[in-house]
N, C-alpha and C positions, 0 to 999 in steps of 0.2 A: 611196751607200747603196742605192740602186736599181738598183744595175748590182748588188751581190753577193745583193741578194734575189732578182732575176731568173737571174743565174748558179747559184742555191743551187736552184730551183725545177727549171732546166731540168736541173741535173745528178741530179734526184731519178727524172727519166724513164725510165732507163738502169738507176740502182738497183733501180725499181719490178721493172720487168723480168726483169734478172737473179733480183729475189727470188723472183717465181711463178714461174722457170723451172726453179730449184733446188727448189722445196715439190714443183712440179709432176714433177720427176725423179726426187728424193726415194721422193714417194707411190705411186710405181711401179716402182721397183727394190727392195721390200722383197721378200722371198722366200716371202711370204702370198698366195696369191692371194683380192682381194677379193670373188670371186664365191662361195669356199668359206667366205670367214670372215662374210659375212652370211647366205648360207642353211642353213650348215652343211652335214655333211659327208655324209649321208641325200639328201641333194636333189639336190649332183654327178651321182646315179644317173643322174637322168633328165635326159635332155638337153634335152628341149623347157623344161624349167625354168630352166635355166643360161643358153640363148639367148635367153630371152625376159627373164630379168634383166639381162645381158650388153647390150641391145638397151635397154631401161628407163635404164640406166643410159650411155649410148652407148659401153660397151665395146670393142662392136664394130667402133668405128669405127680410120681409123689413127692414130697417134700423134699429126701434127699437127692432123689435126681436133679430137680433144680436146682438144688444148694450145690451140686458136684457140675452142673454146665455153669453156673453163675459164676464159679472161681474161674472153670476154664476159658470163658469168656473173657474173664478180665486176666488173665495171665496172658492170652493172645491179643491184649490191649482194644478187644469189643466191649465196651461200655454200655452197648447200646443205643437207642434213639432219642432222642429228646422228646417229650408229649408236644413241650410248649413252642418247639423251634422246628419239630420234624427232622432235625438234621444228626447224625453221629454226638454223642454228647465227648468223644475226644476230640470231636473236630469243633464242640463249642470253648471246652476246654484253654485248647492249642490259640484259641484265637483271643482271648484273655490274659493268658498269662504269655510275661515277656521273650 
């Protein structure tokens, strides 16, 4: 019984993974760019705006560095912000479930 809870645990590692790497692929191959759909489309104007969101949000950084703070993020249980609520999306989470 110990040997397939252990086998069950350690094949979840792998799962984990695969799953933020698809959300995290996913959330960046839509064809939106995120820096227009929060500040909308007046704001692209200026660029000192865009780079210093872009920059806030580490857009700017490459691919695998975001994919390397996105996990760390979520292992320290930061989730991030909500667009639609503003608030912690663990804290919209936590208040949903029982």
């Amino acid at each position: 019984m110990r040997a397939i809870v252990v086998r069950r645990l350690l094949l979840m590692i792998p799962l984990m993974i695969g799953m933020t790497f698809i959300s995290f692929v996913v959330s960046h191959t839509v064809p939106a760019d995120p820096v227009a759909a929060n500040l909308g489309q007046r704001s692209m104007e200026d660029p000192t705006i865009v780079a210093a969101f872009r920059a806030q949000w580490g857009l700017d950084k490459p691919l695998p560095q975001q994919y390397l703070t996105y996990i760390g993020n979520m292992l320290h249980g930061d989730l991030g912000v909500s667009i639609r609520t503003h608030m912690p999306v663990a804290d919209d989470i936590g208040r949903y479930l029982p």
